[in-house]
C-alpha positions as YAML, in Angstrom:
chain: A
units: angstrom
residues:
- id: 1
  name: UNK
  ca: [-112.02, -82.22, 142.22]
- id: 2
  name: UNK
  ca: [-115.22, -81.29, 141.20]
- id: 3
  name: UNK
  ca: [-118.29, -84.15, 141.82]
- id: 4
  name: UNK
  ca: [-118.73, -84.54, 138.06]
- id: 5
  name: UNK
  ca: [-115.18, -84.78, 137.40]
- id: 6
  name: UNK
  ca: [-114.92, -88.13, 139.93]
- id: 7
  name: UNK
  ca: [-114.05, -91.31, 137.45]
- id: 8
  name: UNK
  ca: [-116.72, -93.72, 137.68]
- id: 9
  name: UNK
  ca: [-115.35, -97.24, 139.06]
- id: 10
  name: UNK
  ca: [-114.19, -99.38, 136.55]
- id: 11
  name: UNK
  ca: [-117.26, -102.01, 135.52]
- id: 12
  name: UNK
  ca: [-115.17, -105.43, 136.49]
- id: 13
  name: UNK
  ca: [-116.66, -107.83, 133.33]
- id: 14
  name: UNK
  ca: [-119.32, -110.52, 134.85]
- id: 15
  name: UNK
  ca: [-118.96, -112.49, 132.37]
- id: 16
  name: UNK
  ca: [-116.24, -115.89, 133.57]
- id: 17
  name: UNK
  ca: [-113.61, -117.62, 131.95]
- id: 18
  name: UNK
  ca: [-115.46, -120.91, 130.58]
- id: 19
  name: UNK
  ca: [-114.18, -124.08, 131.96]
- id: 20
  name: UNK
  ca: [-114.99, -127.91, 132.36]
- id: 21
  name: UNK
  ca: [-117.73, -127.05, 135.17]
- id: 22
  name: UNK
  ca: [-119.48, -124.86, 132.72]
- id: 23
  name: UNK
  ca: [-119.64, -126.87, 130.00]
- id: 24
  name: UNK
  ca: [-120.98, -130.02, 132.33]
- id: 25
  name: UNK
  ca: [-123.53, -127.91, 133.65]
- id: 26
  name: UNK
  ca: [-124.98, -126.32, 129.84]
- id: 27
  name: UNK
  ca: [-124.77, -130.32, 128.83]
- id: 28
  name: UNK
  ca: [-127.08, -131.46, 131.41]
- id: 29
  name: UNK
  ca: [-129.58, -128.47, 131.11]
- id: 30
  name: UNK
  ca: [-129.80, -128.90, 127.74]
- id: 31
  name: UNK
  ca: [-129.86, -132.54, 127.63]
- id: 32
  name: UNK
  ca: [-132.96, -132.95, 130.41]
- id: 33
  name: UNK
  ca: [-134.75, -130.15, 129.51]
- id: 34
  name: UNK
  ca: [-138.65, -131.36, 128.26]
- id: 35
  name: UNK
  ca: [-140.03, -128.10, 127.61]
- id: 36
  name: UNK
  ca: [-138.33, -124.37, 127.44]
- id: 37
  name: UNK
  ca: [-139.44, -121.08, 126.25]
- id: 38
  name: UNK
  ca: [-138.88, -120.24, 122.90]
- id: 39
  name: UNK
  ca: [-139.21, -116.99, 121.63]
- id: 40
  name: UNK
  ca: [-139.55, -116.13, 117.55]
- id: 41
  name: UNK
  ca: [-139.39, -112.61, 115.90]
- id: 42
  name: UNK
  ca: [-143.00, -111.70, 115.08]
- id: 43
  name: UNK
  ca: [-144.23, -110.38, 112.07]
- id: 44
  name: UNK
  ca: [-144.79, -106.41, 113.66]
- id: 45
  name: UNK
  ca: [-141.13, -106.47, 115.16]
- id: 46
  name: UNK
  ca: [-142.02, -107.68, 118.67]
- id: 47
  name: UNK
  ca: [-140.45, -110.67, 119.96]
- id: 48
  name: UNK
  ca: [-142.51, -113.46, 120.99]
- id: 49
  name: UNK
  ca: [-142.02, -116.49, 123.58]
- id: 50
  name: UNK
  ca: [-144.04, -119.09, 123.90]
- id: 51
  name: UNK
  ca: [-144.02, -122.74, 125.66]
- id: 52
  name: UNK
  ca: [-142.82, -125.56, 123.34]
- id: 53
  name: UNK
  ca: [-142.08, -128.98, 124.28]
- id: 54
  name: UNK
  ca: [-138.20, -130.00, 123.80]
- id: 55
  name: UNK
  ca: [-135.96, -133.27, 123.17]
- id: 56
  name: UNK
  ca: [-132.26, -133.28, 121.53]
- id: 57
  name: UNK
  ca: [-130.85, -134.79, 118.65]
- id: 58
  name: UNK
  ca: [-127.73, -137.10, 118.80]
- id: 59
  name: UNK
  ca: [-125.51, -134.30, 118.92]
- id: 60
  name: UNK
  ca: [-127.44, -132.03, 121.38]
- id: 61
  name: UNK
  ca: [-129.08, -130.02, 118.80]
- id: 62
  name: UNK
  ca: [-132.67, -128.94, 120.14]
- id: 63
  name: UNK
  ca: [-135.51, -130.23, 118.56]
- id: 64
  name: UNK
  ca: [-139.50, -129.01, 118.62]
- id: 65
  name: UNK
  ca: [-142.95, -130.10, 117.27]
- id: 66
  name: UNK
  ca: [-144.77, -127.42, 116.38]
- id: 67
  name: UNK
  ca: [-148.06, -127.15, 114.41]
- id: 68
  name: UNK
  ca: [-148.71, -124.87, 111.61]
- id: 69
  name: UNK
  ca: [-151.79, -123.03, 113.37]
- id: 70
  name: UNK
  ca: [-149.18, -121.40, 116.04]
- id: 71
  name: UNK
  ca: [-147.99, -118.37, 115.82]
- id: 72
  name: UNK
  ca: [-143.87, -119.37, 116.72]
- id: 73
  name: UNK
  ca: [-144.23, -121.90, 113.45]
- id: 74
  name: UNK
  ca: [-145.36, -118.98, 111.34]
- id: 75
  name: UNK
  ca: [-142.51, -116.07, 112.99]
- id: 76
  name: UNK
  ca: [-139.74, -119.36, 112.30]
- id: 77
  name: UNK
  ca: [-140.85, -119.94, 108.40]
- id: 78
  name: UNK
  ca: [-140.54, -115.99, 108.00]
- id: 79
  name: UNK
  ca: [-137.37, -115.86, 110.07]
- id: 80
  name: UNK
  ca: [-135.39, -118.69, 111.57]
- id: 81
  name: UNK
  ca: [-133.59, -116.63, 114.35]
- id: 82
  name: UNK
  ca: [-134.65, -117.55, 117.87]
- id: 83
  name: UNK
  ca: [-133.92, -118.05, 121.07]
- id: 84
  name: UNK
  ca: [-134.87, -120.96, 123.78]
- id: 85
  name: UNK
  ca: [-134.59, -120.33, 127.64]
- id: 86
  name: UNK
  ca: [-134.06, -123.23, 129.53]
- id: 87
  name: UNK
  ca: [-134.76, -122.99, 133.05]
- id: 88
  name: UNK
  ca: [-135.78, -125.96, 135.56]
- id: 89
  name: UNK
  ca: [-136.08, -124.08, 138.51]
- id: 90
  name: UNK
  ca: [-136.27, -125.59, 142.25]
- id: 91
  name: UNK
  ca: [-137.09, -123.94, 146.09]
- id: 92
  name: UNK
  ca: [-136.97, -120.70, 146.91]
- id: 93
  name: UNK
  ca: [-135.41, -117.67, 144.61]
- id: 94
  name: UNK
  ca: [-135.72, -118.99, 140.99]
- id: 95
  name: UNK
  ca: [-132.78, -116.73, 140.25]
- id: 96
  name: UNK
  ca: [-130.88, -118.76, 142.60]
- id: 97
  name: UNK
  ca: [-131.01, -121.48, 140.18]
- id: 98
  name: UNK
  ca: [-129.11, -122.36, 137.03]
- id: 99
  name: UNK
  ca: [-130.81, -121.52, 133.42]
- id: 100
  name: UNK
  ca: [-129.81, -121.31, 129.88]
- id: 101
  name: UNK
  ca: [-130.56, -118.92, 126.56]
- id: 102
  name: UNK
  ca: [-129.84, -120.64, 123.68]
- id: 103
  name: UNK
  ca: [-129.15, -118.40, 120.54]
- id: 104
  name: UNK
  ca: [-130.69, -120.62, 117.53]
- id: 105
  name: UNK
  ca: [-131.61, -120.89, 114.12]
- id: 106
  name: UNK
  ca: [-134.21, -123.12, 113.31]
- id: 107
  name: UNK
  ca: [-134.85, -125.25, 110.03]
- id: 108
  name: UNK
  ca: [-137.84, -127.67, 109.15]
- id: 109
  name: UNK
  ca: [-136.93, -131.41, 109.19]
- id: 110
  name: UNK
  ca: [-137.76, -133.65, 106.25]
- id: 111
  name: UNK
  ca: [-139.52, -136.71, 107.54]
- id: 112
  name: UNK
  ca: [-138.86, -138.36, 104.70]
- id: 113
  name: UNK
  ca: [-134.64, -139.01, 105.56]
- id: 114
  name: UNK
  ca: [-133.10, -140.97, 107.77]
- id: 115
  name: UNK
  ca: [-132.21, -137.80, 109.96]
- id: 116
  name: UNK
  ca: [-136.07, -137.01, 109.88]
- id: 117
  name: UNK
  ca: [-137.43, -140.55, 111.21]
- id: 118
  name: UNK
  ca: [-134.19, -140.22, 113.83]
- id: 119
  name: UNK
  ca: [-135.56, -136.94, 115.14]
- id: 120
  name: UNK
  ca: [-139.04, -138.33, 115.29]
- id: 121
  name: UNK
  ca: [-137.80, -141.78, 117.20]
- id: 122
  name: UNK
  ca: [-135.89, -139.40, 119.24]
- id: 123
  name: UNK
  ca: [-138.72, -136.68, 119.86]
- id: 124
  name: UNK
  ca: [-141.32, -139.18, 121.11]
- id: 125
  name: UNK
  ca: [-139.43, -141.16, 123.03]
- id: 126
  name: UNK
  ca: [-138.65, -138.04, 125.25]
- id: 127
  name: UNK
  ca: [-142.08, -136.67, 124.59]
- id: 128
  name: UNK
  ca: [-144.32, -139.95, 123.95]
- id: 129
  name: UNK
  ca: [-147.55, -138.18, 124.96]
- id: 130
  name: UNK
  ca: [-146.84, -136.23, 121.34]
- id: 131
  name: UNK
  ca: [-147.29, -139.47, 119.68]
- id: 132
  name: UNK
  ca: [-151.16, -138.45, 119.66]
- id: 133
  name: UNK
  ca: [-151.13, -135.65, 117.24]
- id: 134
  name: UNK
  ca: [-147.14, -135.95, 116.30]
- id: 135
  name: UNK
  ca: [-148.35, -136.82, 112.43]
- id: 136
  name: UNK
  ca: [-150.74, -134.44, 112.29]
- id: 137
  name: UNK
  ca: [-150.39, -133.16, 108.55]
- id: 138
  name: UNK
  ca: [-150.30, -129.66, 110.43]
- id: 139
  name: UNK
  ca: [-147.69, -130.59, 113.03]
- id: 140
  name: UNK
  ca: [-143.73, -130.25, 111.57]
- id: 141
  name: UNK
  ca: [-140.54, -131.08, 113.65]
- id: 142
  name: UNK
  ca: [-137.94, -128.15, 113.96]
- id: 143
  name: UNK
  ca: [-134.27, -128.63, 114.18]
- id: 144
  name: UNK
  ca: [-132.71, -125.75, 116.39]
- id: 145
  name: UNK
  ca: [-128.76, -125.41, 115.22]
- id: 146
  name: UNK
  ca: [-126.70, -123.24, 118.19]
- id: 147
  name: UNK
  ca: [-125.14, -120.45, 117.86]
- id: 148
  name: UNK
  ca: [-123.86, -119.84, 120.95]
- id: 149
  name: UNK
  ca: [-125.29, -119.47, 124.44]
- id: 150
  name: UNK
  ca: [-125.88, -117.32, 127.91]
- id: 151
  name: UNK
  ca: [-125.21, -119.85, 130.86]
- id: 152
  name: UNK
  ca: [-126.04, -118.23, 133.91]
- id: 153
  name: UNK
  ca: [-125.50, -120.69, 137.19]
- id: 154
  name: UNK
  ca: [-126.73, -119.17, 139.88]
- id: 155
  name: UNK
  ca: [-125.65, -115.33, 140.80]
- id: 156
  name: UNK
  ca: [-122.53, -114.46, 140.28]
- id: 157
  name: UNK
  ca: [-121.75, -116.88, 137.58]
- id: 158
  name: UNK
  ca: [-122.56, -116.36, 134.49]
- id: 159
  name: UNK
  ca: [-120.67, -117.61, 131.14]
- id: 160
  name: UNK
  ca: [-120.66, -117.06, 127.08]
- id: 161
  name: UNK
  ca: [-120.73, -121.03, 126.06]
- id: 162
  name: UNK
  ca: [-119.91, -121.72, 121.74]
- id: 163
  name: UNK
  ca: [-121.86, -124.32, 120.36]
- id: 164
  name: UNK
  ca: [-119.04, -126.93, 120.82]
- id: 165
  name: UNK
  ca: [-119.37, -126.14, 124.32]
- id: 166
  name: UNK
  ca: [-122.83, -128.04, 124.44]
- id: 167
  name: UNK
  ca: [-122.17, -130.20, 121.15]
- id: 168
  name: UNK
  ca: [-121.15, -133.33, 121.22]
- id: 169
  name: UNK
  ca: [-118.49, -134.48, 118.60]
- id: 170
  name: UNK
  ca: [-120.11, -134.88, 115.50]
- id: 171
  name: UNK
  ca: [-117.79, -138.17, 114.21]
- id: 172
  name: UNK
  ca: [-118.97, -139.85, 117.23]
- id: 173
  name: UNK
  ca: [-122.42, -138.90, 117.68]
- id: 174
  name: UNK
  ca: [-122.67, -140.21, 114.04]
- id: 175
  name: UNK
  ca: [-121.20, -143.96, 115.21]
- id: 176
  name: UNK
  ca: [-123.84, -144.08, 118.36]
- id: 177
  name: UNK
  ca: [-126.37, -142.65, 115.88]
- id: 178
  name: UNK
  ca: [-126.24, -146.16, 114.07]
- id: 179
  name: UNK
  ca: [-126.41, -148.11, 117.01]
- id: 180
  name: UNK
  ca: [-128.62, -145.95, 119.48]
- id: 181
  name: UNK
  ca: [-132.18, -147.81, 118.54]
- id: 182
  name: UNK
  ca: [-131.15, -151.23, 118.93]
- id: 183
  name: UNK
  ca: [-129.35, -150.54, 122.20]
- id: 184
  name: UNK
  ca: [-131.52, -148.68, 123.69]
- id: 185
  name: UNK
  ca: [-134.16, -151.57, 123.01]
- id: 186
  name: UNK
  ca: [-131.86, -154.22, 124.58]
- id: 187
  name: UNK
  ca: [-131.25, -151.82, 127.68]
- id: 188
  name: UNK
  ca: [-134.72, -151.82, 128.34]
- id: 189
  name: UNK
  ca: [-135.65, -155.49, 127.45]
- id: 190
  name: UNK
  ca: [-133.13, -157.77, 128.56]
- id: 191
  name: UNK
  ca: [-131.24, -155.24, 131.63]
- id: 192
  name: UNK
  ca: [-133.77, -153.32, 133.32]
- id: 193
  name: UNK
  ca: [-132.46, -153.97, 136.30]
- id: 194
  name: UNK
  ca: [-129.48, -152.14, 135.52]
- id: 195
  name: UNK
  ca: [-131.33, -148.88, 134.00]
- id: 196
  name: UNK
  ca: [-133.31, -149.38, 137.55]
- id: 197
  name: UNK
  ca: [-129.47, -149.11, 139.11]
- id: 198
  name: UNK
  ca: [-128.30, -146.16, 137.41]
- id: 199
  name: UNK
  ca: [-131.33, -144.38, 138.27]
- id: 200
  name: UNK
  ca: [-131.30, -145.23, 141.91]
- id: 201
  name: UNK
  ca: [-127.67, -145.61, 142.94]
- id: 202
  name: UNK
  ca: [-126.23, -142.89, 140.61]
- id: 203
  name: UNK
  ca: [-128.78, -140.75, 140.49]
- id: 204
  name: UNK
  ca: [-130.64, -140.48, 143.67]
- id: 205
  name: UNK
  ca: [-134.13, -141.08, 141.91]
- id: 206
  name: UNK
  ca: [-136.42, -143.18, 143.50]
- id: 207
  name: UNK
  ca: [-136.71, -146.84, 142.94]
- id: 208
  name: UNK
  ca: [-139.51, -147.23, 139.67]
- id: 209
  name: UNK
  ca: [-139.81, -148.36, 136.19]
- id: 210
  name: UNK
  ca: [-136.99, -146.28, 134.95]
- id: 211
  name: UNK
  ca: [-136.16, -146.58, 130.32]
- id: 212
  name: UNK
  ca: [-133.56, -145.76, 128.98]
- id: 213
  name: UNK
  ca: [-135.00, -143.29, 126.25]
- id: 214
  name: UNK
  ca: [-131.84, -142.28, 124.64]
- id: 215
  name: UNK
  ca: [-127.75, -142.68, 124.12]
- id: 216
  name: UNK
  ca: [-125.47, -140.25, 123.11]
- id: 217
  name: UNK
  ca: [-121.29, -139.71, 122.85]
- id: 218
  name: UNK
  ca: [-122.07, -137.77, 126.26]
- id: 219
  name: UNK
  ca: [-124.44, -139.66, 127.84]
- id: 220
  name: UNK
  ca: [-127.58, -141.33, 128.23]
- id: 221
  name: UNK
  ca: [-131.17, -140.41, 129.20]
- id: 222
  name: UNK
  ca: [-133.58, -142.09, 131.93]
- id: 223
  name: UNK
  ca: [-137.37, -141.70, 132.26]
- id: 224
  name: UNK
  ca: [-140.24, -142.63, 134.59]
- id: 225
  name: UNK
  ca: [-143.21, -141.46, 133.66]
- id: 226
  name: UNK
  ca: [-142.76, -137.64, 133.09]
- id: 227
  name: UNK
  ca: [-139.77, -137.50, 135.45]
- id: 228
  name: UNK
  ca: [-136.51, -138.02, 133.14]
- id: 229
  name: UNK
  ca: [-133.01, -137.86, 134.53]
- id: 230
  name: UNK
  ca: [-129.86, -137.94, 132.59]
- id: 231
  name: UNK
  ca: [-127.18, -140.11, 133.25]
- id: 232
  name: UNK
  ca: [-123.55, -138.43, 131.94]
- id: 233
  name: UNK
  ca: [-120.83, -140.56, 131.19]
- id: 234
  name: UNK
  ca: [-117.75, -140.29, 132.93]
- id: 235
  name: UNK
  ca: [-115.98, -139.79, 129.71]
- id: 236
  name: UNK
  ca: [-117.99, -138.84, 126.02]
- id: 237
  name: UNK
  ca: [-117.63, -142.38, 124.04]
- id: 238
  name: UNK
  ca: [-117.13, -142.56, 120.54]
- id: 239
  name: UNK
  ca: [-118.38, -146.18, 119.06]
- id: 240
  name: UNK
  ca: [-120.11, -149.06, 119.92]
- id: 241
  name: UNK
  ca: [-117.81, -150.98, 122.05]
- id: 242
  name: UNK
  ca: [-117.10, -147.91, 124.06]
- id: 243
  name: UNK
  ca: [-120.97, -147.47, 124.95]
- id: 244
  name: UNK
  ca: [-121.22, -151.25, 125.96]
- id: 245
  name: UNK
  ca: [-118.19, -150.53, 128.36]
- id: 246
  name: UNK
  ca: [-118.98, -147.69, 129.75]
- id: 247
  name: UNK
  ca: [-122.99, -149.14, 130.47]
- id: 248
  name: UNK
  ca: [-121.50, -152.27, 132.19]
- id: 249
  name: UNK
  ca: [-119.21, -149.86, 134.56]
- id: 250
  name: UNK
  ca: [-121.85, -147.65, 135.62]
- id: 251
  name: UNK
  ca: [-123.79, -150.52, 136.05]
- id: 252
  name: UNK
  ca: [-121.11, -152.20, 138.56]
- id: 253
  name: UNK
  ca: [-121.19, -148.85, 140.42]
- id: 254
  name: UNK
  ca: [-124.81, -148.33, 140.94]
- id: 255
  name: UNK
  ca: [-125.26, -151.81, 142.35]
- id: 256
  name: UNK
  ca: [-122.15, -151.07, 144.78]
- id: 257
  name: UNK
  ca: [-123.92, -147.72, 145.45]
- id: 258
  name: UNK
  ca: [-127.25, -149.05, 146.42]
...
């Protein structure tokens, strides 16, 4: 048989069948990510990333402050398709390392709903340093809706995630949505010591000043000055009385784990 004749070998598909693992791992990228590259379709055809600052909404959803004067906020208004790369790095070969590319469509929030001043509450407590310019009359929050996503975990393992593989159940982020304020407040004022515990026994982090910044049906997030950490429940929780549980186990096992 001739050389050119010679079947090339079959391509085996890199992409892997989706599972639990997966999903766990685009959760907690997403969910303690506080900045990310986004990249907007530019006016002349070119695509164009740029560094944005990043917190979620209830659900997951990706949310960015942007001011009018940047290019990104002008490529969005013309055309809301974009993308965000996630990727938090660590030692040695940054490919080594887990990332994410989020495929997105973004839409201007309305500050004046109850969604907008959620988003805001939400933004700045993951991002309080934006609390400086955050009303700016230039500045506009941006709600990112998924479309789907490109997990890649390290080489060799790379995965096609839908958008209710990083979503959390929309019934149920709506219940903590109603009660995620006033429990994050009394995490932080009256148990400390406990947000102190899941940071250091659960987590690893080192004994500090942890906050709670944020609840959701998956989880909740931690922060010490710009260091954040996110604390995933062992289950996703769907009301009130399912959050208080699940705090006052985890709290139990950090103090056993410390």
């Amino acid at each position: 048989m001739a050389e050119s004749q010679i079947p090339a070998p079959e391509r085996k598909d890199p992409i892997r069948p989706t599972g639990d693992a997966a999903r766990s791992l685009g959760k907690e990228l997403l969910r303690s990510a506080r900045s990310g590259s986004l990249a907007t379709l530019g006016r002349d055809g070119h695509p164009a990333a740029s560094l944005v600052s990043l917190a979620t909404d209830i659900d997951g959803t990706p949310l960015i402050l942007v001011s009018a004067l940047s290019a990104h906020t002008g490529n969005l208004e013309v055309d809301p398709r974009c993308s965000l790369l996630l990727s938090p790095g660590g030692k040695g070969d940054p490919l080594a390392h887990a990332r994410i590319t989020l495929k997105l469509r973004a839409s201007k929030v309305d500050r004046g709903t109850p969604d907008g001043a959620r988003i805001r509450r939400r933004f700045l407590s993951r991002q309080p340093k934006a609390a400086l310019y955050a009303d700016f009359g230039d500045f506009s929050f941006f709600s990112l809706t998924i479309d789907g996503a490109s997990l890649n975990g390290g080489f060799g393992r790379a995965y096609e995630l839908a958008p209710a593989d990083l979503l959390s159940d929309a019934f149920a982020a709506q219940a903590i949505a109603e009660m995620e304020e006033g429990a994050v407040a009394h995490m932080n004022e009256d148990h400390a010591e406990a947000v102190r515990h899941y940071a250091k026994g659960l987590l690893g982090a080192d004994d500090g000043d942890w906050r709670m910044t944020g609840l959701d049906p998956d989880g909740a997030d931690l922060a010490r000055g710009d260091k954040v950490l996110r604390l995933a429940f062992p289950v996703p929780v769907t009301s009130a009385g399912e959050v208080r549980r699940v705090l006052v186990e985890l709290a139990a096992a950090a103090r056993n784990a410390a």
